[in-house]
SEPABA-656001 format. One record per residue: chain; y, x, z of N, C-alpha, C in turn; residue in three letters. Coordinates in Angstrom, 1 decimal. Atoms other than C-alpha are relative to their C-alpha. Last residue first. Layout:
residues N
  cadena     n_v     n_u     n_w    ca_v    ca_u    ca_w     c_v     c_u     c_w  residuo
       A       Y       X       Z       Y       X       Z       Y       X       Z      ALA
...
END
This chain:
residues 170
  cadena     n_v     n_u     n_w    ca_v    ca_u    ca_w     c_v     c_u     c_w  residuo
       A    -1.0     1.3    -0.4   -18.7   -78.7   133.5    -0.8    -1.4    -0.1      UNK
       A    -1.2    -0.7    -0.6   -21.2   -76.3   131.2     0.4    -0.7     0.7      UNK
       A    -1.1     0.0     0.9   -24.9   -76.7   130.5     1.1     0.1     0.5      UNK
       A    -1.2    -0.7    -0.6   -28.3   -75.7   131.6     0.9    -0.8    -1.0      UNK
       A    -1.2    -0.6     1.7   -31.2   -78.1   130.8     1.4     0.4     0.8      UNK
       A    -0.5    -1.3    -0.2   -33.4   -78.8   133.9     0.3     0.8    -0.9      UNK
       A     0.8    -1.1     1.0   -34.9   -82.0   132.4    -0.3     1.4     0.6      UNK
       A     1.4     0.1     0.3   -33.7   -83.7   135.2    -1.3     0.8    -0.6      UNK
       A     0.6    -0.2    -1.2   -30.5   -82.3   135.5    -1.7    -0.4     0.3      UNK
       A     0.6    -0.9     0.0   -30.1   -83.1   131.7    -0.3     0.8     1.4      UNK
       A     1.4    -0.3     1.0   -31.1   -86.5   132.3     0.1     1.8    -0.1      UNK
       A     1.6     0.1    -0.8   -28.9   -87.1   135.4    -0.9     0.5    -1.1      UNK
       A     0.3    -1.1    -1.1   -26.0   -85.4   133.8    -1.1     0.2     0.8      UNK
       A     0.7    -1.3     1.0   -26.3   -87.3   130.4     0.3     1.3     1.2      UNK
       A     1.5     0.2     0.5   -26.2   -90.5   132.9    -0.4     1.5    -0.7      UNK
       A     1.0     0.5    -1.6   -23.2   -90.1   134.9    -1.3     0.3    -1.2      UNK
       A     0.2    -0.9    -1.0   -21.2   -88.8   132.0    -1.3     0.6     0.9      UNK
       A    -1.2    -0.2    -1.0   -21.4   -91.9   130.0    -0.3     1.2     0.6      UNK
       A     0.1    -0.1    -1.9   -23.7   -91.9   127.0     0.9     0.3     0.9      UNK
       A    -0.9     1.3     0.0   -22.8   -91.8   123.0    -0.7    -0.5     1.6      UNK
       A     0.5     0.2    -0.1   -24.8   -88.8   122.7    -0.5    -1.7     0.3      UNK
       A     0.7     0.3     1.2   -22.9   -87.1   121.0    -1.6    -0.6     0.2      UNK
       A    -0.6     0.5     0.9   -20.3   -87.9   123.6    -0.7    -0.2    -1.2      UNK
       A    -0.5     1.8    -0.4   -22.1   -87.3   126.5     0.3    -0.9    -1.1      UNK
       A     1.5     0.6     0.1   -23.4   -83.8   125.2     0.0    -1.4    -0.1      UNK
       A     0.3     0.1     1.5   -19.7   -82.8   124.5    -1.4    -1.0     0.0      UNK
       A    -1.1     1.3     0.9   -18.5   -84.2   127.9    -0.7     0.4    -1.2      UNK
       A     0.0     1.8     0.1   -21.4   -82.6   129.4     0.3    -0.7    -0.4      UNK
       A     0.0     0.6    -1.4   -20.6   -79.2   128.0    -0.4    -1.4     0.2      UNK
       A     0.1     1.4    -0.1   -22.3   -77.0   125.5     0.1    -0.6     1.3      UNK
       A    -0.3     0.2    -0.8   -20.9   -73.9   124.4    -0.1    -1.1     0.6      UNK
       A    -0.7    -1.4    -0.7   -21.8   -72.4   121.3    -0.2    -0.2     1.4      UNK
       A    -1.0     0.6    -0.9   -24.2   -76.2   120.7     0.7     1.8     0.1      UNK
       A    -0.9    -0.1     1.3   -27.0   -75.9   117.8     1.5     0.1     0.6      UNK
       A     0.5    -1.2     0.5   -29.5   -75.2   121.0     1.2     0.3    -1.1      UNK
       A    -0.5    -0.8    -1.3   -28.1   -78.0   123.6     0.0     1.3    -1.4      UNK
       A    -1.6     0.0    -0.1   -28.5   -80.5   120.6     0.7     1.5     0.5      UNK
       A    -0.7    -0.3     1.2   -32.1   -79.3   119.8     1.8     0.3     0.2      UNK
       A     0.7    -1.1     0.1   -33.4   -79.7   123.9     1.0     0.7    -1.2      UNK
       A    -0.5    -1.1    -1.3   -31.7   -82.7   124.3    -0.1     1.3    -0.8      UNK
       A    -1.8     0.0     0.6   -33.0   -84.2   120.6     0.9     1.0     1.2      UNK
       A     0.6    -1.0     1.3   -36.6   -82.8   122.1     1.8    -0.4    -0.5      UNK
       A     0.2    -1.4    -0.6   -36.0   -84.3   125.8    -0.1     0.7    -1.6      UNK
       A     1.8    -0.4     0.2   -35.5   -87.8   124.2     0.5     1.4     0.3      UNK
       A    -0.3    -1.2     0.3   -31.6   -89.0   124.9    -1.5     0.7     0.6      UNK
       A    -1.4     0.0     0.2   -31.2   -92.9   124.3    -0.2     1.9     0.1      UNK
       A    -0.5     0.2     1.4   -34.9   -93.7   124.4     1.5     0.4    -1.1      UNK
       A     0.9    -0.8     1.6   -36.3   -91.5   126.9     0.6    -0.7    -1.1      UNK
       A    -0.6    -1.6     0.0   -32.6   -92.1   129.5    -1.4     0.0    -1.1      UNK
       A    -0.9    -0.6     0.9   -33.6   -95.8   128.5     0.5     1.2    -0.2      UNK
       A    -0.1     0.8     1.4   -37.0   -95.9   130.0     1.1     0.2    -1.0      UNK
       A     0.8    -1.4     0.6   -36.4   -93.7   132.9    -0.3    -0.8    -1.5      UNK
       A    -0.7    -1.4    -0.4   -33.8   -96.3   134.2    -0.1     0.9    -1.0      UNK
       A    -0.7     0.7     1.3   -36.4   -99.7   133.0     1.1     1.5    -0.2      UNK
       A     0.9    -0.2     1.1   -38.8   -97.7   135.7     0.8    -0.1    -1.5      UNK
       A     0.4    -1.6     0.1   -36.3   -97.0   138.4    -0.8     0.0    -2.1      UNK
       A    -1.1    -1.0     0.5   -35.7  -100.5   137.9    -0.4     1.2    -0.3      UNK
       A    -0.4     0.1     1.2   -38.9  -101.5   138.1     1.0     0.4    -0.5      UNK
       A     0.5    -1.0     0.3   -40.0   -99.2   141.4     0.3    -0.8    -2.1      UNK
       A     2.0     0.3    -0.2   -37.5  -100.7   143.1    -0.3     0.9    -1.1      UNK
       A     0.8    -0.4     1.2   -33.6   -99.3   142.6    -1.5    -0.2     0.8      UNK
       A     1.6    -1.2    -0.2   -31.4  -100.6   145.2    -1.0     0.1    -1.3      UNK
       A     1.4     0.6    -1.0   -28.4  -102.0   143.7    -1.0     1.1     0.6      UNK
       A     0.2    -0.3    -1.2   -25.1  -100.0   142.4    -1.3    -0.8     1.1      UNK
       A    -1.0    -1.0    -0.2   -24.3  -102.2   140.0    -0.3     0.5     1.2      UNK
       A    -1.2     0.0    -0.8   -27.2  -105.2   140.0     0.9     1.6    -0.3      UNK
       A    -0.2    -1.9    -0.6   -29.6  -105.2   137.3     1.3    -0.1     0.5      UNK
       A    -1.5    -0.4    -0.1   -30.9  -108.9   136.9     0.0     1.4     0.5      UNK
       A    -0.1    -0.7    -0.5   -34.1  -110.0   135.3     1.6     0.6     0.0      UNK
       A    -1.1    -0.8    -0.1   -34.5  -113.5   134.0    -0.2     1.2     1.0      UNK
       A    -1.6     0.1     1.0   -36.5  -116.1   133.0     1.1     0.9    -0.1      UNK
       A    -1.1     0.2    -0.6   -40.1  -114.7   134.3     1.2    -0.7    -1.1      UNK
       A    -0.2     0.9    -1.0   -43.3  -115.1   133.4     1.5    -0.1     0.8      UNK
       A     1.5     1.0    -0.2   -43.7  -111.8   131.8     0.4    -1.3     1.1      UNK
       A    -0.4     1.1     0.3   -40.1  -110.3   131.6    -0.9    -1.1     0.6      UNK
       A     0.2     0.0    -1.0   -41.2  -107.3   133.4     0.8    -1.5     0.0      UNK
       A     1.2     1.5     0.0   -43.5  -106.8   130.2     1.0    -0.5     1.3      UNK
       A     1.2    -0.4    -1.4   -42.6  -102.7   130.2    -0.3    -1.5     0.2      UNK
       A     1.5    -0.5     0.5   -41.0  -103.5   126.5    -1.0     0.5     1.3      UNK
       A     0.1     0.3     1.0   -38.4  -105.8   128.0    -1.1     0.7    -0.6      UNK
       A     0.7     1.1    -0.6   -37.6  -104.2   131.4    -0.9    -1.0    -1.0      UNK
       A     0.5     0.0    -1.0   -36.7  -101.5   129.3    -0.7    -1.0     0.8      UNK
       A     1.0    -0.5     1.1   -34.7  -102.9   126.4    -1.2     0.1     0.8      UNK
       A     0.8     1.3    -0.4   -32.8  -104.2   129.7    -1.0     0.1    -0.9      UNK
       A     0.6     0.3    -1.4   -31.9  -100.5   130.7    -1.0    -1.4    -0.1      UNK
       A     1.2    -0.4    -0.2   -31.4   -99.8   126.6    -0.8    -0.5     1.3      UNK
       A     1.1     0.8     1.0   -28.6  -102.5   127.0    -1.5     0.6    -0.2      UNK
       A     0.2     1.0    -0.5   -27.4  -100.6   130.1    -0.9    -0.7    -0.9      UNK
       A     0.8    -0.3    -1.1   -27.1   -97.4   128.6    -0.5    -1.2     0.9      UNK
       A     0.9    -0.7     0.5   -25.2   -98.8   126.2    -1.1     0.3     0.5      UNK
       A     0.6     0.9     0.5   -23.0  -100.4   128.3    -1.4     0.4    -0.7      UNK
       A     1.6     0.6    -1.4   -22.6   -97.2   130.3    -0.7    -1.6    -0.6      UNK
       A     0.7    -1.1    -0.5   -20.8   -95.7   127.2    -1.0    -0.8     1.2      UNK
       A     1.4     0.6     0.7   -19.0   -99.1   126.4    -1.0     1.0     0.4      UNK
       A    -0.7    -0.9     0.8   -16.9   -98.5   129.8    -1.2    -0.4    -1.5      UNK
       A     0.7    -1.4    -0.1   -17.8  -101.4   132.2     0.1     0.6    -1.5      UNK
       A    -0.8    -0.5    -0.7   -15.5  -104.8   132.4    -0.3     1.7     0.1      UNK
       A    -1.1    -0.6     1.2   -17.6  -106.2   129.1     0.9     0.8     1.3      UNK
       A    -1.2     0.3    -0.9   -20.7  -106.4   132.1     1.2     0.2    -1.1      UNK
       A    -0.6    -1.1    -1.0   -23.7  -106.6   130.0     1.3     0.0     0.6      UNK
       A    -2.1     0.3    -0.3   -25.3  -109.7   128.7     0.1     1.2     0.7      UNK
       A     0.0    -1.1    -0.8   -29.3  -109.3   126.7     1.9    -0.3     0.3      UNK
       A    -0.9    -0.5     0.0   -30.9  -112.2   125.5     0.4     0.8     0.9      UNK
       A    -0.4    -0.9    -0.4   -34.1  -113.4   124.1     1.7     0.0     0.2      UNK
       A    -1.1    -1.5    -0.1   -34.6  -117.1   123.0    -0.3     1.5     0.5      UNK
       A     0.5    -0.9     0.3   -37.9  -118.7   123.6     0.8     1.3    -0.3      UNK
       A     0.3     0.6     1.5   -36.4  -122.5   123.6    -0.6     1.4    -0.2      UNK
       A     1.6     0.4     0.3   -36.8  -122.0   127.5    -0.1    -0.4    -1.5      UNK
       A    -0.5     0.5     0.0   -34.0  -118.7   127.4    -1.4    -1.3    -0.3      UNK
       A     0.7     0.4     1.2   -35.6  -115.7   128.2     0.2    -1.2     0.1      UNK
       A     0.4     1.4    -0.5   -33.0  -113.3   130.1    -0.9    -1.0    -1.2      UNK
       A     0.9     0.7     0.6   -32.2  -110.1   130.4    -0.6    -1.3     0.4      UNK
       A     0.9     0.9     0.2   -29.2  -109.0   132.4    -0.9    -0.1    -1.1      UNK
       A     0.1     1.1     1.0   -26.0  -106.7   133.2    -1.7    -0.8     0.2      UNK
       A    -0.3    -0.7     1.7   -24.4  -104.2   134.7     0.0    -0.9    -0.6      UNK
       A     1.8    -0.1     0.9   -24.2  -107.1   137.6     0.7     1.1    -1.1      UNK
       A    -0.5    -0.8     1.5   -21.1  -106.7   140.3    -1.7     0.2    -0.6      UNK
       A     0.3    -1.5     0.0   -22.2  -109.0   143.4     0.6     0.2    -1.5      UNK
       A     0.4    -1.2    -1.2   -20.6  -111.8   145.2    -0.2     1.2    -0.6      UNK
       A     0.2     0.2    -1.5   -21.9  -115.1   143.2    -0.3     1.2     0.8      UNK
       A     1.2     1.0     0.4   -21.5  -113.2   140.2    -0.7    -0.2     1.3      UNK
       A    -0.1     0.6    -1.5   -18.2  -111.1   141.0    -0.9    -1.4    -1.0      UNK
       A    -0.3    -0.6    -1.1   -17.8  -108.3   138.0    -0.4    -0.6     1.4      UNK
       A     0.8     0.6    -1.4   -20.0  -110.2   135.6     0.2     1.5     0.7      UNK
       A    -0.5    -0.7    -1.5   -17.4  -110.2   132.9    -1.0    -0.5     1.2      UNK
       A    -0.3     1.4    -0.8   -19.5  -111.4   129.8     0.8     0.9     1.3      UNK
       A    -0.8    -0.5    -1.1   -20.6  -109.1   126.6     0.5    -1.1     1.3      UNK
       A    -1.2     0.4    -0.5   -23.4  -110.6   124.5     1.0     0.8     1.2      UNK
       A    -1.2    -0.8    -1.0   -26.1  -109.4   122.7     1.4    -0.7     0.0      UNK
       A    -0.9     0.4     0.0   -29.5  -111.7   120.9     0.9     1.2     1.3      UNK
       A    -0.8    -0.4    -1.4   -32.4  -110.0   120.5     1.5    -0.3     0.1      UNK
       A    -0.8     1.6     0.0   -34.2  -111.1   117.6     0.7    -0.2     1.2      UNK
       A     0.4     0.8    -1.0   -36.6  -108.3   117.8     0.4    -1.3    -0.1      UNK
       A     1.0     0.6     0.1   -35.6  -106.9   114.9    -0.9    -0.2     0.5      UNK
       A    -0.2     0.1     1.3   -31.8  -106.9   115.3    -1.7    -0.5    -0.2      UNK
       A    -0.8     1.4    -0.5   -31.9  -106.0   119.1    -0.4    -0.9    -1.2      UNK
       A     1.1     0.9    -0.3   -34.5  -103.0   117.5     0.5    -1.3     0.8      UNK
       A     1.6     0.5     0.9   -31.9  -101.8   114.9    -1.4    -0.8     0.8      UNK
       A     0.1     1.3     0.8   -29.2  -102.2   117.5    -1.1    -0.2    -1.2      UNK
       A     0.7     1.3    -0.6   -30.5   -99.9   119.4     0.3    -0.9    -0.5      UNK
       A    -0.3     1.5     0.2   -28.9   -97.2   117.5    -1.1    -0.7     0.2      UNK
       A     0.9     1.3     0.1   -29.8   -93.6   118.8     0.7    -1.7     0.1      UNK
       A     0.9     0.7    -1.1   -26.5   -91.5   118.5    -1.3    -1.0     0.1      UNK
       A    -0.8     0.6    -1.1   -27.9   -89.3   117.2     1.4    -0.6    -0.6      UNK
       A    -1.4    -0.7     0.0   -30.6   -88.9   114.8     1.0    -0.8     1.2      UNK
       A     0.5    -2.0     0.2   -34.5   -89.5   115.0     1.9     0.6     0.0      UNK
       A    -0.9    -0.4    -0.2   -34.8   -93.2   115.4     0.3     1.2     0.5      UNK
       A    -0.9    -1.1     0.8   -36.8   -94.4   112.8     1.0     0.4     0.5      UNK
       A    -1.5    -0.2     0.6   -37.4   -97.6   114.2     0.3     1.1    -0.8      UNK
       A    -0.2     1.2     0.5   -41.2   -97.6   115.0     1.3     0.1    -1.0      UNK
       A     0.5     0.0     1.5   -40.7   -93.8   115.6    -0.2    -1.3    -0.8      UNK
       A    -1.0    -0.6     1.2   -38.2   -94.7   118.3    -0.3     0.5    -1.1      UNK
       A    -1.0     0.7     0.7   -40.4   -97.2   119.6     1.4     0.9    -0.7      UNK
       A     0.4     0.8     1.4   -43.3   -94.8   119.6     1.1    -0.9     0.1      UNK
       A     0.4    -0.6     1.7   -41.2   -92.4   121.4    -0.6    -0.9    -0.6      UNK
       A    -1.6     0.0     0.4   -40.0   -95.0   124.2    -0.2     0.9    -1.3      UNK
       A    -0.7     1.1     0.3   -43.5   -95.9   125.0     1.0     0.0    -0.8      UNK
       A     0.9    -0.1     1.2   -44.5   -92.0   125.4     0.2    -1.9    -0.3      UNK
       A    -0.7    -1.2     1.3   -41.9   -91.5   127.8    -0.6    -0.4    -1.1      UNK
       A    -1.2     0.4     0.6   -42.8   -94.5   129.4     0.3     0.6    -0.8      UNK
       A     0.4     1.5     0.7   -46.8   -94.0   129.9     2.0    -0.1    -0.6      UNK
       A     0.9     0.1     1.4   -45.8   -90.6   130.6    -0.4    -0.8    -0.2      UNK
       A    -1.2     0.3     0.6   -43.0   -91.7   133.5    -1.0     0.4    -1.1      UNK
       A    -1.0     1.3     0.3   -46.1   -93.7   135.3     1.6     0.6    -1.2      UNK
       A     0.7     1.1     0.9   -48.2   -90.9   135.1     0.5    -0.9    -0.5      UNK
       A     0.4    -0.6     1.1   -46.1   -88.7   137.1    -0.3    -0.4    -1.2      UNK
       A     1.3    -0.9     0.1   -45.3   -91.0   139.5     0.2     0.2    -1.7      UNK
       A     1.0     0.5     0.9   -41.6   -92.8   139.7    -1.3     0.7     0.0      UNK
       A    -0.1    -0.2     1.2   -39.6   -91.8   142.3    -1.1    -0.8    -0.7      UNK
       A     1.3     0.0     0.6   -39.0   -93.2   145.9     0.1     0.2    -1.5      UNK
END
């Protein structure tokens, strides 16, 4: 099941005003400027075997009000990344509300929040207009290059430009 239409234009357009918020117009997009002024605390943690399952990682609201975001330190920093944006995500879509914690399993089923937190970070981390630009200033543009300047894993700057339906090499 995908996302609707509508539903990824509320996000897309979410994820642009927070990157105009920030100022985040060059690559790679640093998230740490809104961890920073949010008050978003980051931590690395091995949650390869958490009772049983492999977590990317977590958001969680601690009851003194804290935020925090834990991602798996056993996963490449590239998917981290992508991860932190992922809980960024659950985080400005509200899916905190009432809750203490949202967990993103490795390899889980994707509901319709995941999915949602997903399409969230692919807008914030690689916006169809920087895409678009990179690909253009590029002789020869392959994955790995895209990946890299994009500071994204593989996996991910394949889904987005497959998505998009942006040509590129390997």
């Amino acid at each position: 099941m995908f996302l609707k239409a509508e539903d990824r234009k509320t996000i897309k357009d979410l994820a642009a005003k927070i990157r105009n918020e920030y100022n985040l117009t060059s690559l790679p997009i640093d998230i740490a400027k809104i961890l920073n002024d949010k008050n978003i605390k980051f931590f690395t943690a091995n949650l390869d075997n958490i009772n049983g399952y492999e977590l990317s990682g977590l958001i969680e609201k601690k009851d003194n009000g804290e935020i925090r975001i834990i991602v798996n330190n056993q996963h490449q920093d590239t998917r981290n990344v992508f991860t932190v944006a992922h809980e960024l995500g659950h985080y400005f879509l509200g899916d905190l509300n009432g809750k203490k914690r949202v967990v993103s399993l490795r390899g889980g089923s994707k509901n319709k929040k995941e999915r949602a937190a997903d399409f969230f970070a692919a807008e914030l981390l690689m916006p169809e207009d920087l895409i678009r630009e990179t690909i253009e200033k590029l002789f020869f543009p392959t994955l790995q290059e895209m990946a890299n300047k994009f500071r994204v894993s593989r996996a991910a700057m394949k889904y987005r430009l497959d998505f998009l339906g942006v040509p590129y090499y390997g």
